[in-house]
C-alpha positions, 0 to 999 in steps of 0.5 A: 153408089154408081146408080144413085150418081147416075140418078143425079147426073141425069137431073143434072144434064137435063138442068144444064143443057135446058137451062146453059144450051137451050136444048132439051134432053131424053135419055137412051138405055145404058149401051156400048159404043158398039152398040149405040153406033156412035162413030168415034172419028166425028166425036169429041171427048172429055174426062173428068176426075172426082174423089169423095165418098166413091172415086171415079170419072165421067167420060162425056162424048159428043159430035163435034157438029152438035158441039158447035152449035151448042157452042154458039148457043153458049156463047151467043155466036153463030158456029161459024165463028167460033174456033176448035179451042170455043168447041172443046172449052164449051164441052169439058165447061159442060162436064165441069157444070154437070158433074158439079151439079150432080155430085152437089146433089148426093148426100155423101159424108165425104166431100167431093172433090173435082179434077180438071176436066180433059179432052181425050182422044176418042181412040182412048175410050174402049168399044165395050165401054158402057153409056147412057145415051144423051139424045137431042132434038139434033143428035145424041151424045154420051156419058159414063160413069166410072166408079174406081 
């Protein structure tokens, strides 16, 4: 379940931030923190829950520099503009987007079922978590799949 969520959730960023954020994505190998080197003072976070056929949760992490722009993208605002509240409401909006899209796109015999999307503090997030890296034109970003 865990590769073909993957799958989805792959299509589903690659349609979300061309389309919401006008950036297009590749996508990196399944790494550590550690190993990515992703530094977790000059990121953001968020979590996001979801019950169905397996039950589990997406952690998304991302520079807060590279949120911004994609923030004013969004919105159609220069960065400089936009308040903490339009940066973290932009990255738990696009958690909620793309898990959505992803979890429509599984065949499942349960519906799925989304929670609220959170930030989360970064010193939450353990360093051997395992992420696909998300790389853009400007940075890379996070994401985990965490089946329960």
């Amino acid at each position: 379940m865990k590769k073909r969520l993957m799958t989805a959730m792959k299509t589903s960023i690659s349609e979300i931030m061309e389309t919401m954020f006008f950036m297009p994505v590749e996508f990196g190998r399944e790494v550590t923190l550690t190993q990515c080197k992703m530094d977790k003072k000059n990121n953001l976070a968020c979590r996001l829950a979801f019950t169905g056929d397996a039950s589990g949760s997406l952690i998304l992490m991302a520079p807060e520099i590279l949120m911004a722009e994609m923030a004013g993208n969004f919105m159609g605002e220069p960065s400089e503009n936009l308040s903490e509240d339009h940066i973290s409401g932009t990255l738990t909006e696009m958690l909620n987007m793309v898990c959505g899209n992803a979890l429509s796109k599984t065949d499942s015999k349960v519906p799925f079922e989304l929670g609220i999307p959170r930030m989360m503090d970064t010193s939450e997030i353990s360093e051997n978590q395992v992420f696909t890296i998300i790389e853009t034109t400007e940075s890379k970003m996070a994401i985990a799949v965490i089946i329960d």
